[in-house]
TORKOL-4160 file (C-alpha; in steps of 0.2 Angstrom, whole numbers, padded with zeros to 4 digits, m for minus):
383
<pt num="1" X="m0329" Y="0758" Z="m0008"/>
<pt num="2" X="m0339" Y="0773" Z="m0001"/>
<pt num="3" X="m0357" Y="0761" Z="m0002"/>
<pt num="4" X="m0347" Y="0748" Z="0006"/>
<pt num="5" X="m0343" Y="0761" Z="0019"/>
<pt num="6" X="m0358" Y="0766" Z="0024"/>
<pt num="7" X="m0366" Y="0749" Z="0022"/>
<pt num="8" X="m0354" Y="0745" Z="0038"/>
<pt num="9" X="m0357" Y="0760" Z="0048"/>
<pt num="10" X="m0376" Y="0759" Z="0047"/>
<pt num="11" X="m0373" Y="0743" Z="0054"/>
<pt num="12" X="m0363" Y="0748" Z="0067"/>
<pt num="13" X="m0376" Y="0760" Z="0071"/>
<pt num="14" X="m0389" Y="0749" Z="0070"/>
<pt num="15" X="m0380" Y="0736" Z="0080"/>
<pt num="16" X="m0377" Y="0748" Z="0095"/>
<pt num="17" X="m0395" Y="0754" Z="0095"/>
<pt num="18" X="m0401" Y="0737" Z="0096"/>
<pt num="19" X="m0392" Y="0730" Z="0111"/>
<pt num="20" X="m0403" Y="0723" Z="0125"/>
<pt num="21" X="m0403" Y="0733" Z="0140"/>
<pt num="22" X="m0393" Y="0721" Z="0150"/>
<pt num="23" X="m0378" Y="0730" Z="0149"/>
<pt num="24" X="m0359" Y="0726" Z="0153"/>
<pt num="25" X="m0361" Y="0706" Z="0149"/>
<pt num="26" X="m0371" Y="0691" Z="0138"/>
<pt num="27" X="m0376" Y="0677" Z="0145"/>
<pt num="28" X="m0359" Y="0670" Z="0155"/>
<pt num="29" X="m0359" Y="0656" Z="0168"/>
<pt num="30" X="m0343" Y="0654" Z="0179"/>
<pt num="31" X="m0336" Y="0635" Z="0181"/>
<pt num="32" X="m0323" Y="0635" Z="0193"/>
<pt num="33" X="m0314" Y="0617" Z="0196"/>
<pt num="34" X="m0297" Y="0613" Z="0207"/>
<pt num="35" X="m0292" Y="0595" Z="0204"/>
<pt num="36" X="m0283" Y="0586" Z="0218"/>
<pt num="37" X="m0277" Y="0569" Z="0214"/>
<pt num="38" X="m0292" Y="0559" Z="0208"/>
<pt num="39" X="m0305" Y="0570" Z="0216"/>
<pt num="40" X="m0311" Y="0586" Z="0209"/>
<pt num="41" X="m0319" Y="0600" Z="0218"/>
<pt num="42" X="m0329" Y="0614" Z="0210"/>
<pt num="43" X="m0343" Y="0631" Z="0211"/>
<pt num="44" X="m0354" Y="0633" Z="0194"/>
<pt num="45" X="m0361" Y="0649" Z="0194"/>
<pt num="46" X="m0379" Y="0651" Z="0180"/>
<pt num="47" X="m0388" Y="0666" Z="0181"/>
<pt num="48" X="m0405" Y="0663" Z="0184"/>
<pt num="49" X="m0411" Y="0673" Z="0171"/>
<pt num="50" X="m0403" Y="0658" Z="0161"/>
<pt num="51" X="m0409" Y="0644" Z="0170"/>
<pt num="52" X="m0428" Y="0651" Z="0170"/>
<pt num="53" X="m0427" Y="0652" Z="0150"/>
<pt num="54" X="m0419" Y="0632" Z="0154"/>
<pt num="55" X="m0431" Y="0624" Z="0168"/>
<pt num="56" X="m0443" Y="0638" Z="0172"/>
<pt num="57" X="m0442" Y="0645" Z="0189"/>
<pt num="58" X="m0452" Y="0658" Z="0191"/>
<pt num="59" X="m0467" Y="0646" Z="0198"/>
<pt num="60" X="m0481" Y="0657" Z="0200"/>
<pt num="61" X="m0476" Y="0668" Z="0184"/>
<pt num="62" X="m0476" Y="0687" Z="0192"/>
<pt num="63" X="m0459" Y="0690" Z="0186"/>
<pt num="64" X="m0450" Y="0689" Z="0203"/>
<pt num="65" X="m0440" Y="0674" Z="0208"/>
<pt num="66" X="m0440" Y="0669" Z="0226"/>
<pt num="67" X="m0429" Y="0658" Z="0237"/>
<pt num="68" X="m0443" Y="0648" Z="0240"/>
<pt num="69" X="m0446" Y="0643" Z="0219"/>
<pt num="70" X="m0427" Y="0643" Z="0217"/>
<pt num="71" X="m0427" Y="0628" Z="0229"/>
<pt num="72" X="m0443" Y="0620" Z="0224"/>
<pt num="73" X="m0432" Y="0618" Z="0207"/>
<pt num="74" X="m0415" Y="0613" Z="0215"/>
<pt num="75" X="m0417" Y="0597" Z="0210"/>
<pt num="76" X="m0422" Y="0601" Z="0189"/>
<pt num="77" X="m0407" Y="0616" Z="0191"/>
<pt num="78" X="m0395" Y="0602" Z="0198"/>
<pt num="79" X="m0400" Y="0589" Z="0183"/>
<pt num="80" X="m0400" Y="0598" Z="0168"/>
<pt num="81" X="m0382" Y="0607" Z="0175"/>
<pt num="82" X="m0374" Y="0592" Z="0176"/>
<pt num="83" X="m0383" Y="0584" Z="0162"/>
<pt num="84" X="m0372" Y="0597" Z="0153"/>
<pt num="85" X="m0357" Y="0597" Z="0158"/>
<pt num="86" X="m0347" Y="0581" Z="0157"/>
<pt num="87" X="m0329" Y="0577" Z="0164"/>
<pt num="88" X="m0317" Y="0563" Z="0160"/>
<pt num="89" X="m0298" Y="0561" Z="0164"/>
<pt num="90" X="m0289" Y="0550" Z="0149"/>
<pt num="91" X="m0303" Y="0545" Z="0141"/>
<pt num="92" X="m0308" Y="0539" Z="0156"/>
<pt num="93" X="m0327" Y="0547" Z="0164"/>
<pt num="94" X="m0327" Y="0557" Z="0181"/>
<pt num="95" X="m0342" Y="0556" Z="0192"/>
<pt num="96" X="m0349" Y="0572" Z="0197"/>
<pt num="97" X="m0362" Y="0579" Z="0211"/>
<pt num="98" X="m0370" Y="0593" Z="0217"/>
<pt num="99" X="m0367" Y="0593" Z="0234"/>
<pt num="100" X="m0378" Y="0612" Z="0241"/>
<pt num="101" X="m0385" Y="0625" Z="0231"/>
<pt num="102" X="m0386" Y="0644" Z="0235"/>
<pt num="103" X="m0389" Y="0662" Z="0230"/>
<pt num="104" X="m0374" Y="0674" Z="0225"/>
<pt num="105" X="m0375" Y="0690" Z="0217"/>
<pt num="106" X="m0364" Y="0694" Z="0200"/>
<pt num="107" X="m0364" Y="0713" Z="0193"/>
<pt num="108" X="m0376" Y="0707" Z="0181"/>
<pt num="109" X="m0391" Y="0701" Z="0190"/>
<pt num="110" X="m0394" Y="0684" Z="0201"/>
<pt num="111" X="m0386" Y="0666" Z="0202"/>
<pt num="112" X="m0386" Y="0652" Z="0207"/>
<pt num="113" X="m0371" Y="0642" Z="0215"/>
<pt num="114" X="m0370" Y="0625" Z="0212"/>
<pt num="115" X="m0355" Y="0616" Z="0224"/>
<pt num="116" X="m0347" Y="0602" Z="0214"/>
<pt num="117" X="m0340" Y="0585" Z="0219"/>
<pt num="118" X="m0332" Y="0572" Z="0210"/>
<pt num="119" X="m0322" Y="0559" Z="0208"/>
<pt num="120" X="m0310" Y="0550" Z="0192"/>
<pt num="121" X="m0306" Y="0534" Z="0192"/>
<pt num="122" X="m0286" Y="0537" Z="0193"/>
<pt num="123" X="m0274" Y="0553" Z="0194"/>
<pt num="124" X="m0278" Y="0563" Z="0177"/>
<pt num="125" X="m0265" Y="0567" Z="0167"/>
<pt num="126" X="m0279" Y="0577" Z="0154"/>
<pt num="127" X="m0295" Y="0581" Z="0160"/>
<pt num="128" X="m0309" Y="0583" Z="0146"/>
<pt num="129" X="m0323" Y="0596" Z="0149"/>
<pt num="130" X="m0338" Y="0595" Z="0139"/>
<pt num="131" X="m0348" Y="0610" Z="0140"/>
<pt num="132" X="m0365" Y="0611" Z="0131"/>
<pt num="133" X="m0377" Y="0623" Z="0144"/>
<pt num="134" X="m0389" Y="0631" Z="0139"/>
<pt num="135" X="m0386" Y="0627" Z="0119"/>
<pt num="136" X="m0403" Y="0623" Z="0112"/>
<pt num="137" X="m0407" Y="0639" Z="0119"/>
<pt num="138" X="m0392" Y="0652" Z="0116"/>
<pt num="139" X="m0378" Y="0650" Z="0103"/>
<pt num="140" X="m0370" Y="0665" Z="0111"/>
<pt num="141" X="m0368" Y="0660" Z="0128"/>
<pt num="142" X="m0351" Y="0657" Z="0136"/>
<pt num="143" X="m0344" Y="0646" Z="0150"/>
<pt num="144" X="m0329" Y="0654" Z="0159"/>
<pt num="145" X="m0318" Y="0639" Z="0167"/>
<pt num="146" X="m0304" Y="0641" Z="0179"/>
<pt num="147" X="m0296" Y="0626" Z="0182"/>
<pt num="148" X="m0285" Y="0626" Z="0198"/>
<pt num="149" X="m0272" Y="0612" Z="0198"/>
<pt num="150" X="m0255" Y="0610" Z="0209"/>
<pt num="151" X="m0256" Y="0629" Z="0214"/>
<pt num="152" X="m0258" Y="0635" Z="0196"/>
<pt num="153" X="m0273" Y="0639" Z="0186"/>
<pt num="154" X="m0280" Y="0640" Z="0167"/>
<pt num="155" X="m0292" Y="0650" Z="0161"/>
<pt num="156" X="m0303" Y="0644" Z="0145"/>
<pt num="157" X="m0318" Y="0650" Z="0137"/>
<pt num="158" X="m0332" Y="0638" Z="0130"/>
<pt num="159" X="m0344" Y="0639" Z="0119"/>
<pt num="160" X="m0353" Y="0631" Z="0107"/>
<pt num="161" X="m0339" Y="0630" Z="0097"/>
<pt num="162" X="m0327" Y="0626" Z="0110"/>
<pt num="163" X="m0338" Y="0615" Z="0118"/>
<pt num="164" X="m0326" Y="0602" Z="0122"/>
<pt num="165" X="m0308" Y="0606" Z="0127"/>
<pt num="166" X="m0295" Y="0595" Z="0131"/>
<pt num="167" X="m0281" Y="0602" Z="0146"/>
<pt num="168" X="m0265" Y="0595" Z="0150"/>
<pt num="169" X="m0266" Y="0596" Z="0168"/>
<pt num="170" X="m0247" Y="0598" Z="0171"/>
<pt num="171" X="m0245" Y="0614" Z="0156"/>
<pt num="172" X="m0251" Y="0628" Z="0166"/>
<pt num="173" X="m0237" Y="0637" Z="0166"/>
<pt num="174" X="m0237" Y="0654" Z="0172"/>
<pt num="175" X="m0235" Y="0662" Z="0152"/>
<pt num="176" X="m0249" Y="0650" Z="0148"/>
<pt num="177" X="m0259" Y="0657" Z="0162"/>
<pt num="178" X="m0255" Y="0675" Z="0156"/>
<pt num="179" X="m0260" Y="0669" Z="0137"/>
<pt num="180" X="m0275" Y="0665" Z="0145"/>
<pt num="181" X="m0279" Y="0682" Z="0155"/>
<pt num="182" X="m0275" Y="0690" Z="0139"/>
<pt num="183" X="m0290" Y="0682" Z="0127"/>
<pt num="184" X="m0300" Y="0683" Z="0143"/>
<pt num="185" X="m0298" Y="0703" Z="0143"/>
<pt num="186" X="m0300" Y="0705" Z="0126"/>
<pt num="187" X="m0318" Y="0693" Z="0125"/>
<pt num="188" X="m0324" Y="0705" Z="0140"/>
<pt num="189" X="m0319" Y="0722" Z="0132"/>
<pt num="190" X="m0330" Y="0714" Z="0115"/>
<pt num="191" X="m0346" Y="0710" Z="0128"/>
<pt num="192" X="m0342" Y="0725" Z="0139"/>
<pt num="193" X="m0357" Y="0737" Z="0128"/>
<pt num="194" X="m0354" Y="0750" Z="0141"/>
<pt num="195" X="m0337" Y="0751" Z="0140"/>
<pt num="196" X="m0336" Y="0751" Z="0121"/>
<pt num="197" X="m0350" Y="0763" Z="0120"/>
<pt num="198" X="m0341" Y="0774" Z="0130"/>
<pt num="199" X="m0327" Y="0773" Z="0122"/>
<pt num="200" X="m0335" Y="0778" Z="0103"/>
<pt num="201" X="m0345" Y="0790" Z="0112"/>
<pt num="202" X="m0329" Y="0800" Z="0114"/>
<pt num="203" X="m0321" Y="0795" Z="0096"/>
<pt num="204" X="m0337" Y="0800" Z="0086"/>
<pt num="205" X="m0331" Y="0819" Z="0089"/>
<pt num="206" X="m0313" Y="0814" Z="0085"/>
<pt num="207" X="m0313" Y="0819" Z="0065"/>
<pt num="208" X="m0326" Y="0832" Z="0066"/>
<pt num="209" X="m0322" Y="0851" Z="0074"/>
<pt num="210" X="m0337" Y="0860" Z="0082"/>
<pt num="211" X="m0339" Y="0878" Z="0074"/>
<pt num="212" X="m0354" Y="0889" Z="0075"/>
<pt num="213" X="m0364" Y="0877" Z="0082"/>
<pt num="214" X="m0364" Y="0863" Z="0072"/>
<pt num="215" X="m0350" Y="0849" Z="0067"/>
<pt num="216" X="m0339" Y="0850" Z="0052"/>
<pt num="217" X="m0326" Y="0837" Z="0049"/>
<pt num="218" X="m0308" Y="0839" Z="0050"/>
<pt num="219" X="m0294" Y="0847" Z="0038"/>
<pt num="220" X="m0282" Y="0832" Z="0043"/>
<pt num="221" X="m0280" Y="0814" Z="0049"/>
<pt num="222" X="m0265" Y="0819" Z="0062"/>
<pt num="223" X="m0277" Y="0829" Z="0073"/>
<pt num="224" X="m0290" Y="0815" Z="0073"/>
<pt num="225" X="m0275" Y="0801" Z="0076"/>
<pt num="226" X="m0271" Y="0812" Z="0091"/>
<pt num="227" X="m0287" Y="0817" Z="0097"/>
<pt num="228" X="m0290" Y="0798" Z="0096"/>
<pt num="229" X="m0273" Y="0794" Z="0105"/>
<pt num="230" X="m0275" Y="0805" Z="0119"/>
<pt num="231" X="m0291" Y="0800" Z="0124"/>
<pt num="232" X="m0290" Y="0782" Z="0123"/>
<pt num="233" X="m0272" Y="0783" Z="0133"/>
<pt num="234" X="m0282" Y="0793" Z="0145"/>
<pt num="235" X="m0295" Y="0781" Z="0147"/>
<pt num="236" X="m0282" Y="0767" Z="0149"/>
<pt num="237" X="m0271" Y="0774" Z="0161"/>
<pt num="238" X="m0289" Y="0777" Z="0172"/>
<pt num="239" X="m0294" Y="0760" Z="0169"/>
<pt num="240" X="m0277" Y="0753" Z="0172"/>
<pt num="241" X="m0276" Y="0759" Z="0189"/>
<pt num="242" X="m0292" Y="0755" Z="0195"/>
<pt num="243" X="m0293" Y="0739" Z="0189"/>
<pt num="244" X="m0277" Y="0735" Z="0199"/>
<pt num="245" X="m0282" Y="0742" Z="0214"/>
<pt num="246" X="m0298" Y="0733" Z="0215"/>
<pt num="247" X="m0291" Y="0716" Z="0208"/>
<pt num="248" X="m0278" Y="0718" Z="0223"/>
<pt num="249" X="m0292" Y="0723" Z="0235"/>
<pt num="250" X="m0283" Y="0739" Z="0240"/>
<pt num="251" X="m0299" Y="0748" Z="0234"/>
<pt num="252" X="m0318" Y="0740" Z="0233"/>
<pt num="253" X="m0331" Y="0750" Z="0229"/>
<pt num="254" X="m0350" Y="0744" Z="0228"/>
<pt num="255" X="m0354" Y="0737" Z="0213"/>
<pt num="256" X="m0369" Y="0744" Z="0211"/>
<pt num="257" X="m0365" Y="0762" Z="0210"/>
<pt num="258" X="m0350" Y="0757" Z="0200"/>
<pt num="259" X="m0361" Y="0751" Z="0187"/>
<pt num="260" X="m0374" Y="0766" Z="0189"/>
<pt num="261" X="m0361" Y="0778" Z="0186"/>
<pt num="262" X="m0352" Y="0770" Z="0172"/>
<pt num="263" X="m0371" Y="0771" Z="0163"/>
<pt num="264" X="m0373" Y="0790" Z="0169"/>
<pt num="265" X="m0354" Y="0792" Z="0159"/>
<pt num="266" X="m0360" Y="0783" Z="0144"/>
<pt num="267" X="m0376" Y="0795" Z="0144"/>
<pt num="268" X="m0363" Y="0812" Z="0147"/>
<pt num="269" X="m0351" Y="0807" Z="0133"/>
<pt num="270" X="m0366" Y="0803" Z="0122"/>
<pt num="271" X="m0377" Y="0819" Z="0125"/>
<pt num="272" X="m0361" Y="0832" Z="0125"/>
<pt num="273" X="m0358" Y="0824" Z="0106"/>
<pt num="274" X="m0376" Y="0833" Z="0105"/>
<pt num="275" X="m0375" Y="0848" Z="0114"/>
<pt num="276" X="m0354" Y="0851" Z="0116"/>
<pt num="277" X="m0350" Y="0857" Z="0134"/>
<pt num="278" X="m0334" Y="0850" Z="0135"/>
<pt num="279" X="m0326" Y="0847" Z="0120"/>
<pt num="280" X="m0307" Y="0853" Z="0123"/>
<pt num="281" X="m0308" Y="0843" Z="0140"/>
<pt num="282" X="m0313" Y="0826" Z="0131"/>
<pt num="283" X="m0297" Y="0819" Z="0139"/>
<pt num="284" X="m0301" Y="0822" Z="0155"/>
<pt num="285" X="m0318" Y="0816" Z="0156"/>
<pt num="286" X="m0310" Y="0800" Z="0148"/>
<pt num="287" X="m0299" Y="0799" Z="0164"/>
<pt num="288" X="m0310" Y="0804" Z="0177"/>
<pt num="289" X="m0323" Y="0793" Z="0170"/>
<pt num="290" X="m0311" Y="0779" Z="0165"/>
<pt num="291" X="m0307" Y="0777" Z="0185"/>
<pt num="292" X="m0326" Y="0771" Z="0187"/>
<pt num="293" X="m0324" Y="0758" Z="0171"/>
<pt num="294" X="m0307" Y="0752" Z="0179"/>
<pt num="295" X="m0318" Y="0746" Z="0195"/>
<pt num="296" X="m0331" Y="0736" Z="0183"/>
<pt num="297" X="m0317" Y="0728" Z="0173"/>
<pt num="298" X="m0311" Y="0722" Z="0191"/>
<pt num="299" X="m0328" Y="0715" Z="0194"/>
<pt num="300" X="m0328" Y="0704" Z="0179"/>
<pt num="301" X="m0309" Y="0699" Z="0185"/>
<pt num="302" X="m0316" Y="0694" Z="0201"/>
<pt num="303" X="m0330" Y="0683" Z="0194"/>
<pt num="304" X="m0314" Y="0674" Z="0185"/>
<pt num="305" X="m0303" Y="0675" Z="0199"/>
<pt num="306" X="m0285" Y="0677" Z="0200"/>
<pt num="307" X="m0272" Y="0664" Z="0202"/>
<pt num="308" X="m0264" Y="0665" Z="0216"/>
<pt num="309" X="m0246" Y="0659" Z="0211"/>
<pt num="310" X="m0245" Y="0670" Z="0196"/>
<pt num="311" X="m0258" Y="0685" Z="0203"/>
<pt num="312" X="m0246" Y="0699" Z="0196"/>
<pt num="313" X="m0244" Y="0691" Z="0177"/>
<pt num="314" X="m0261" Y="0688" Z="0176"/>
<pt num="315" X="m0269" Y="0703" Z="0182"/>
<pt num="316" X="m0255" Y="0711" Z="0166"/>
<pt num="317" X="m0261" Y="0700" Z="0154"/>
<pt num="318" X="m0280" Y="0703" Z="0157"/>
<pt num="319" X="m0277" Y="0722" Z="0155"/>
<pt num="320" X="m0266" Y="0721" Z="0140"/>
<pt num="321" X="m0281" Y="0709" Z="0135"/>
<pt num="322" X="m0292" Y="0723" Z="0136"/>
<pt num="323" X="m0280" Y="0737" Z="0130"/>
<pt num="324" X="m0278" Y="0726" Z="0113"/>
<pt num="325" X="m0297" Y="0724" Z="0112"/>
<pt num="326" X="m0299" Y="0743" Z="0113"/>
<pt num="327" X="m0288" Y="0744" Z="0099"/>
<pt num="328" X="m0294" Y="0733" Z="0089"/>
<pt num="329" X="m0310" Y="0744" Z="0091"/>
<pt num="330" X="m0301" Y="0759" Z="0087"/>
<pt num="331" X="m0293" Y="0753" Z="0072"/>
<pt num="332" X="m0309" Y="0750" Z="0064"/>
<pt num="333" X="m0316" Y="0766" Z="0070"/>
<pt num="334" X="m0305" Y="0776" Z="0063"/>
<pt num="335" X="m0303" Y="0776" Z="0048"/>
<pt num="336" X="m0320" Y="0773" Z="0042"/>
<pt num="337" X="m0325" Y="0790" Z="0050"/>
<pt num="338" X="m0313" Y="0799" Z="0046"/>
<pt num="339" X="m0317" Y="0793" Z="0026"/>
<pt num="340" X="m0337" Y="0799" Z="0028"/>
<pt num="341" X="m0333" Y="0814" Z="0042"/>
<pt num="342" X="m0340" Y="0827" Z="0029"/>
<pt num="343" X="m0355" Y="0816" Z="0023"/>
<pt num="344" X="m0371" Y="0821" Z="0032"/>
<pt num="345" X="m0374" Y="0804" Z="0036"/>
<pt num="346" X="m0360" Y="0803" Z="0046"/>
<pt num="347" X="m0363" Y="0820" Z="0055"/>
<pt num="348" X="m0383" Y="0819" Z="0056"/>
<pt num="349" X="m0384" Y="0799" Z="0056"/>
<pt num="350" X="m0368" Y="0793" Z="0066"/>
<pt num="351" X="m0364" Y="0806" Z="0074"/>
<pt num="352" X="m0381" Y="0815" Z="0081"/>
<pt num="353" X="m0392" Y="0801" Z="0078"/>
<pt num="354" X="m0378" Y="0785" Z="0086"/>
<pt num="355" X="m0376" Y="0799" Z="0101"/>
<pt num="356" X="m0396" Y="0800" Z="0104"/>
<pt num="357" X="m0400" Y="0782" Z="0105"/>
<pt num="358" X="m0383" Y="0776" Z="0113"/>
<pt num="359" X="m0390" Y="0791" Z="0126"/>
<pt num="360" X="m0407" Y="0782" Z="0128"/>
<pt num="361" X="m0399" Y="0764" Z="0128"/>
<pt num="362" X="m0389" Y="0771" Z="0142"/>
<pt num="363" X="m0403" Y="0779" Z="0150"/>
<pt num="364" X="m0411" Y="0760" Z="0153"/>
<pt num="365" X="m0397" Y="0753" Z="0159"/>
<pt num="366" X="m0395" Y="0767" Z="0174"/>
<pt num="367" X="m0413" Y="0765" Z="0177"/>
<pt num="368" X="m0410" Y="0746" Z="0177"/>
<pt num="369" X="m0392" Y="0745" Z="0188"/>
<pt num="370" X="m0398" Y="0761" Z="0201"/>
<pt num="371" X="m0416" Y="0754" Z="0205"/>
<pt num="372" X="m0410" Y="0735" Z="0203"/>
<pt num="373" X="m0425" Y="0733" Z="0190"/>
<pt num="374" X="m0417" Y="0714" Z="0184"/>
<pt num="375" X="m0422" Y="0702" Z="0195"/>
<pt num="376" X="m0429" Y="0710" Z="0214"/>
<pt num="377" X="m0436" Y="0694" Z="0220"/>
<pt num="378" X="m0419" Y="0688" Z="0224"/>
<pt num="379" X="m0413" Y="0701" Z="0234"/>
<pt num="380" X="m0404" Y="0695" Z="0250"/>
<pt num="381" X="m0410" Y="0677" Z="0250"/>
<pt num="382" X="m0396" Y="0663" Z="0251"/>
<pt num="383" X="m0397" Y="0649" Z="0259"/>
């Protein structure tokens, strides 16, 4: 039991330590589609990080992509998009266009938008999406659809093995939409790096106790439960109201510096598990902090949208998405350090070593968000 232990923390560790620097999100691209009788009218959003591994963009190879290459390729982007993605309504195929191309600007990075057009040969009663981007080239990537109909709205994720999903187009209830904001909030809490490594930054400490200048682990699991409880309740009550400000539109900050200083947090929780500064006052670092990571969890929200006819139950449902991904986090986190807290591999290794490179990790990504390092080619240009 105890190898088996350690086998799945060092991989945990290893895991963490190995995450590219793009923080916050994989490969995603945002398909938004409202069907209106027989037509259909739609935004694709594809990074272009994606689409230069897909058709090559970058034409003279320096590494920054200009207006002027994106355009040159409008015509490959527009055909291998569509070549894709497929639509039928009962069996029956839908046409579909590109109808302008332009330039938007996601948290992570560059896109490009792709307008939609088409047309089914009668009403649909089910509309069939076949989704196969970017495939041959990443198993992980996901497809975010929101599909608008009558005034309500579904949300489904597809991927490679979801690639083709059948939707009722009169069951978009408004529990359904809120079943759908919840696996939505609980997939971008998993993707979220930041976010989780924030949040184990402030749980590693949780079963040790910091005495004479180095950690020691804990007597009993009820203090570590509670020190556990306190600060992930503190971090989700910041979060919470943030993330219902923003999605509301009381409160919009610059994403930018939102996603700078949730890297300079990461960093702080990281380095005080090396060098303790603040360690009875864990809580409220996790709540002053947690108002920053509320504002990026709205920025993902956004990118998804919110239906307007159920805006309130599906703003709930994304944050008790997330709130149950966090747990899910915690609930194999605990335990498995709480069984190790006296080993040195979990104090020097987890612990001191996790801290360090989830420090340095964190490090990149400030570097990358605050200096925009990803794509500065792009800057500005739309059409």
């Amino acid at each position: 039991m105890m190898r088996r232990c350690f086998a799945l923390l060092a991989a945990c560790v290893a895991f963490f330590s190995a995450l590219p620097a793009h923080a916050h999100k994989p490969s995603d691209s945002y398909l938004n589609l409202e069907v209106k009788e027989e037509r259909i009218e739609g935004r694709w959003d594809i990074a272009l990080r994606d689409l230069e591994m897909a058709v090559g963009v970058d034409g003279d190879g320096d590494g920054n992509i200009t207006w002027d290459e994106v355009r040159a390729r409008h015509g490959a982007i527009a055909a291998y998009a569509l070549s894709h993605l497929k639509l039928s309504a009962d069996g029956r195929a839908c046409s579909l266009q590109v109808t302008q191309q332009m330039i938007d600007h996601h948290t992570d990075g560059a896109y490009t938008v792709l307008l939609l057009r088409g047309a089914c040969p009668a009403k649909a009663g089910t509309l069939s999406v076949d989704y196969t981007l970017l495939a041959e080239f990443d198993p992980q990537h996901k497809g975010l659809l929101a599909l608008r109909h009558a005034g309500a709205t579904r949300s489904v994720i597809l991927d490679p093995e979801h690639a083709r999903q059948e939707l009722i187009l009169g069951e978009s209830g408004r529990w359904r939409q809120f079943a759908d904001y919840v696996r939505q909030g609980v997939w971008h809490i998993w993707i979220g790096f930041d976010h989780i490594l924030f949040l184990l930054s402030l749980l590693l400490p949780a079963v040790l106790l910091y005495r004479g200048r180095e950690w020691v682990g804990r007597d009993g699991v009820r203090h570590a439960a509670l020190d556990v409880v306190r600060v992930v309740t503190a971090f989700t009550v910041a979060h919470s109201i943030t993330l219902t400000l923003a999605a509301l539109g009381v409160v919009a900050l610059p994403s930018r510096l939102v996603e700078s200083v949730i890297a300079a947090s990461v960093i702080v929780a990281a380095l005080n598990n090396i060098r303790p500064l603040y360690q009875r006052a864990r809580v409220l670092f996790a709540f002053g902090f947690g108002l920053l990571h509320g504002f990026g969890f709205a920025s993902v929200l956004a990118d998804l949208g919110l239906p307007q006819g159920a805006l309130l139950l599906s703003l709930v449902g994304f944050n008790v998405g997330v709130e149950l991904g966090q747990l899910a986090i915690v609930a194999v986190f605990l335990p498995l350090a709480y069984v190790l807290r006296n080993g040195l591999f979990y104090r020097r290794i987890v612990m001191l070593g996790g801290s360090a490179a989830i420090a340095l990790l964190a490090t990149l990504w400030l570097a990358e968000r605050a200096l925009d390092l990803r794509l500065p080619g792009v800057e500005g240009l739309f059409t």
